[in-house]
C-alpha positions in Angstrom: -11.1 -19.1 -15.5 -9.3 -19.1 -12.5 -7.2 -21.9 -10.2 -8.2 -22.9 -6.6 -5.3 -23.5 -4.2 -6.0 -25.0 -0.5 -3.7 -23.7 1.8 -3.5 -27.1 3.7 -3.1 -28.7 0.1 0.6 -26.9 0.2 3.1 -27.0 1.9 4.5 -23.6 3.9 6.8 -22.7 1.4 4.6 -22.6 -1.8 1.7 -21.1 0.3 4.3 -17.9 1.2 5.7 -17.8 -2.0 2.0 -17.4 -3.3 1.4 -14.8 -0.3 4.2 -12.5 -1.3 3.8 -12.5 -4.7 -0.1 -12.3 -4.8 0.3 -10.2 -1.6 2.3 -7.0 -3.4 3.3 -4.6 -3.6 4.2 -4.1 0.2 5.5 -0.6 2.2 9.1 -1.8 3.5 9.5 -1.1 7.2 13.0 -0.6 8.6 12.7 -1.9 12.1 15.3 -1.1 14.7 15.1 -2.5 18.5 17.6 -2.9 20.8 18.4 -6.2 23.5 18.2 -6.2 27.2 21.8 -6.5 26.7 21.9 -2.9 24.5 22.6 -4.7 21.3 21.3 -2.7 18.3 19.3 -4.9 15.7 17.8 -3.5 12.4 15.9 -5.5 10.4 13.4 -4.8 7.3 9.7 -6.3 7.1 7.3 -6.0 4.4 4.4 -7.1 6.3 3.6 -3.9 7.4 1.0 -1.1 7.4 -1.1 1.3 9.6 -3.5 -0.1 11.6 -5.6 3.2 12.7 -5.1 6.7 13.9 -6.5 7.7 17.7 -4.3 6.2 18.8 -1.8 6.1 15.9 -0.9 2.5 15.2 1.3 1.0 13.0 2.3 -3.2 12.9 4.3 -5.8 11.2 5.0 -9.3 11.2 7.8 -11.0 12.3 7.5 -14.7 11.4 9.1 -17.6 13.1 11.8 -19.1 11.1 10.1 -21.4 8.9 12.9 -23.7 8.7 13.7 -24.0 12.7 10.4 -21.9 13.8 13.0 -19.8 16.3 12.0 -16.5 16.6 14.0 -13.4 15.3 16.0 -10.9 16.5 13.2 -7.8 16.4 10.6 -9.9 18.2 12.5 -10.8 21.5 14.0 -7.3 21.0 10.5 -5.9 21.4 9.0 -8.0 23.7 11.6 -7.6 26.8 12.0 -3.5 25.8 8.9 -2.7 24.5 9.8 -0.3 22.0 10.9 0.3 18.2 11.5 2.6 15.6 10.4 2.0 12.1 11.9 4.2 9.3 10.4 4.4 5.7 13.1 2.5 2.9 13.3 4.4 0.0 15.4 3.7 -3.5 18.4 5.1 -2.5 19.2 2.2 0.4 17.8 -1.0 -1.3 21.0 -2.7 -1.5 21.1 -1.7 1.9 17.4 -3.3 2.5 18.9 -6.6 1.2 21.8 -6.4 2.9 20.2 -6.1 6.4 17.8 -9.0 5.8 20.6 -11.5 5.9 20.7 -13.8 9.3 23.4 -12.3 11.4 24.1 -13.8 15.2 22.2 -11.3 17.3 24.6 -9.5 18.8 25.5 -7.7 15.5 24.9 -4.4 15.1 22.8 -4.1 11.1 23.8 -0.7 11.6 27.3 -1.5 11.0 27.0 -4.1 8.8 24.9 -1.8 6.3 27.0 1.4 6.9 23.5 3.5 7.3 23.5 5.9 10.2 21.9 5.8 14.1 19.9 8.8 15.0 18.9 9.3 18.3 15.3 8.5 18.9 13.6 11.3 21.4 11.3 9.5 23.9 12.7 5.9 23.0 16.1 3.8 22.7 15.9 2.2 19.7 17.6 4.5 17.3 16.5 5.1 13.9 17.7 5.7 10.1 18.9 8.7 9.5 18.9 8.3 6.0 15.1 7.7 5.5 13.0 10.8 5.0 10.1 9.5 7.3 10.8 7.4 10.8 8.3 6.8 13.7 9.3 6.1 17.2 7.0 3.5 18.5 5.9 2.2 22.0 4.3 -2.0 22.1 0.6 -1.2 22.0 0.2 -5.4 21.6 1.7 -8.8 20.2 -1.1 -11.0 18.6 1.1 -14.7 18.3 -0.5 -16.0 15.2 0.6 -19.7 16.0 3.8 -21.4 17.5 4.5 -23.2 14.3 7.4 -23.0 11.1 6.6 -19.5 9.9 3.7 -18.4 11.9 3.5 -15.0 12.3 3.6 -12.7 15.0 2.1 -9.1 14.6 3.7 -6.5 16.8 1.1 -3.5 17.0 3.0 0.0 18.5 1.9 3.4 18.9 3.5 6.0 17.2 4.8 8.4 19.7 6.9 10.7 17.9 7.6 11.2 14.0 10.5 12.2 11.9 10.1 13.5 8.6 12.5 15.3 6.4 11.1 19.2 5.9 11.6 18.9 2.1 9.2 16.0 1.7 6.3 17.3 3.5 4.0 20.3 3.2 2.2 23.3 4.7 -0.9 20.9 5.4 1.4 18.1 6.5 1.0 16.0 3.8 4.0 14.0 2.8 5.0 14.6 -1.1 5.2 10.6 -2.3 7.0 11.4 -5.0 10.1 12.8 -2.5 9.4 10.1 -0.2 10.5 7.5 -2.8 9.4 4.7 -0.9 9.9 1.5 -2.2 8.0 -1.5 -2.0 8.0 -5.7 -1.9 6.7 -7.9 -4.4 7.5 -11.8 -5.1 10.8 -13.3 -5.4 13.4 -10.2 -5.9 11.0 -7.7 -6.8 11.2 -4.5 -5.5 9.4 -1.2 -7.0 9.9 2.1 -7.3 6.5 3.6 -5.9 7.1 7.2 -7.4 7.3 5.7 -11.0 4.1 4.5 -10.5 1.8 7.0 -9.3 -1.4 7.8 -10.5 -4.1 10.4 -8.8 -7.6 9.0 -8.5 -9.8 11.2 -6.6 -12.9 10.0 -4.4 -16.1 11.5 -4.7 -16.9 14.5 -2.7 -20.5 12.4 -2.4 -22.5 9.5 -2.3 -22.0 8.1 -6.4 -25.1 6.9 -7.9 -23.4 3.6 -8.3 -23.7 0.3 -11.1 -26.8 0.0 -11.1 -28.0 3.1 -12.2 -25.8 2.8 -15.2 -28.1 1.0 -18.4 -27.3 -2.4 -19.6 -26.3 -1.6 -22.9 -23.1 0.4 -21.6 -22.5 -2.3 -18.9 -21.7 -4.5 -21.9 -19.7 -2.1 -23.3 -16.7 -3.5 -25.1 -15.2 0.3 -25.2 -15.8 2.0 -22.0 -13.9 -0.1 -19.4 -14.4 -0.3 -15.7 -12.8 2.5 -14.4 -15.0 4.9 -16.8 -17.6 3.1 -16.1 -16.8 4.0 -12.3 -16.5 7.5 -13.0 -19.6 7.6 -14.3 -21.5 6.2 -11.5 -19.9 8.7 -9.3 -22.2 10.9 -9.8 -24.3 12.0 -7.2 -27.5 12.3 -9.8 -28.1 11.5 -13.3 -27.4 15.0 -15.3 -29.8 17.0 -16.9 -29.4 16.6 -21.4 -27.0 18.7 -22.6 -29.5 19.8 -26.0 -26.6 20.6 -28.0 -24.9 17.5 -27.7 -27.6 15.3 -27.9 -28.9 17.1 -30.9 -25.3 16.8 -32.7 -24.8 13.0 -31.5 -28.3 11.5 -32.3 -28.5 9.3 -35.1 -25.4 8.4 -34.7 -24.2 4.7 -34.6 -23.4 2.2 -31.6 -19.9 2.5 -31.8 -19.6 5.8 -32.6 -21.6 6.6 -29.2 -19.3 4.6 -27.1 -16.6 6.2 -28.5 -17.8 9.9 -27.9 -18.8 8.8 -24.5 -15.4 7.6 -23.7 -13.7 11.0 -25.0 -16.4 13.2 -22.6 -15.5 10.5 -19.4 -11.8 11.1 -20.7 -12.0 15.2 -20.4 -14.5 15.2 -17.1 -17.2 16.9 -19.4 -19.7 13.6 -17.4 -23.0 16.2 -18.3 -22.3 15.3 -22.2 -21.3 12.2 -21.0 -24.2 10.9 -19.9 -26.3 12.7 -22.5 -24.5 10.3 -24.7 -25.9 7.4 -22.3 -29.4 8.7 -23.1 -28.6 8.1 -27.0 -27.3 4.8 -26.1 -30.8 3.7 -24.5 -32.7 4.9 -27.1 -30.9 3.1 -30.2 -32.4 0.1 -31.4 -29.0 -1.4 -31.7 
């Protein structure tokens, strides 16, 4: 059973109280412009991500204040220069992630305020953090205004025209090591997370998987095989041919004891015996 909210039922502070703790866990961008007047602002947003890669694009959200509906510091910074860094926040500077979030007058230099260091940026002004292992210099690709209201967002869109990236966290292939990168994330309320405590590896098929609905009912319904064996199963490009041996030790067998021995095969990647269990399944008259 599950609730139904309407947005318009709410008002704006329970439907972005829902957003960012429904909406989690978020990448942290640490987002450093700089005034017409050469006043340095750093700033972290959460509604962020990578929007697509020729041309490189990255964006967040600035919202208006939802209490006067001004706009910040970053936005007016962006839209009269045009350009921004975004570093990667990792564990080692949330207190200083928290720390910058807080409203100061806008000529106030986060920087300072947080103790973390300017690095020169190479083809833009804005400078960025020297202590994060992965920073992208960024030129305004677009501004979509998402409404001129208490909170309405407004996503910036740049292209990434230079990156900086610590040589220890990334590899011969260029691949950035997530478990040096550290990054840490959003969720509701004061949640943050650690993303490196969490990791998992899930692989995607090489191929096109078979899919659901190749998979029979009975083991649909199973009360032992969950979801994600179920989807390793159907990622199979075909059915597999009967393993004789197994089939031959397994038949017989009951229900539950076929569910279970199907499990263990998903569990070691032996899918051939796997699904040679399936083929039991069907047959049984249970």
């Amino acid at each position: 059973m599950k609730k139904q909210f309407n947005p318009k039922n709410f008002d704006i502070r329970t439907n972005y109280h829902l957003m960012i703790s429904g909406i989690s866990p978020r990448p942290i961008a640490f987002v450093s412009s700089i005034s017409l007047e050469k006043d340095v602002n750093l700033a972290p947003y959460s509604f962020f991500n990578g929007f697509g890669a020729n041309p490189p694009i990255v964006g967040f959200s600035p919202a208006l204040s939802g209490r006067t509906g001004k706009p910040k510091d970053t936005l007016l910074n962006i839209q009269d220069t045009k350009e921004f860094t975004i570093s990667i926040a990792n564990s080692k500077m949330v207190g200083q992630v928290s720390l910058s979030s807080c409203e100061y007058k806008r000529n106030v230099d986060e920087f300072t305020k947080t103790g973390l260091t300017k690095e020169n940026s190479t083809f833009v002004k804005p400078p960025f953090v020297k202590e994060s292992p992965f920073s992208m210099e960024c030129k305004l690709y677009d501004i979509i205004h998402l409404g001129n209201k208490p909170a309405s967002g407004n996503l910036i869109l740049g292209e990434i025209v230079n990156f900086h990236i610590s040589k220890d966290i990334i590899d011969e292939k260029n691949i950035v090591d997530p478990h040096k990168l550290d990054a840490i994330s959003r969720l509701g309320g004061a949640w943050y997370s650690k993303s490196k405590e969490g990791l998992f590896e899930y692989k995607k098929p090489r191929h096109i998987g078979i899919g659901f609905d190749s998979i029979p009912e009975k083991i649909l319904k199973s009360k032992i095989i969950t979801a994600n064996e179920l989807s390793i199963l159907s990622s199979v490009e075909s059915k597999p041919e009967i393993i004789v041996n197994v089939y031959t030790k397994y038949k017989g067998k009951k229900m539950s004891s076929l569910e279970n021995a199907c499990k263990k095969f998903i569990e070691k990647d032996e899918l051939d015996s796997a699904w040679t269990i399936i083929s039991l399944i069907n047959e049984s008259s249970e």
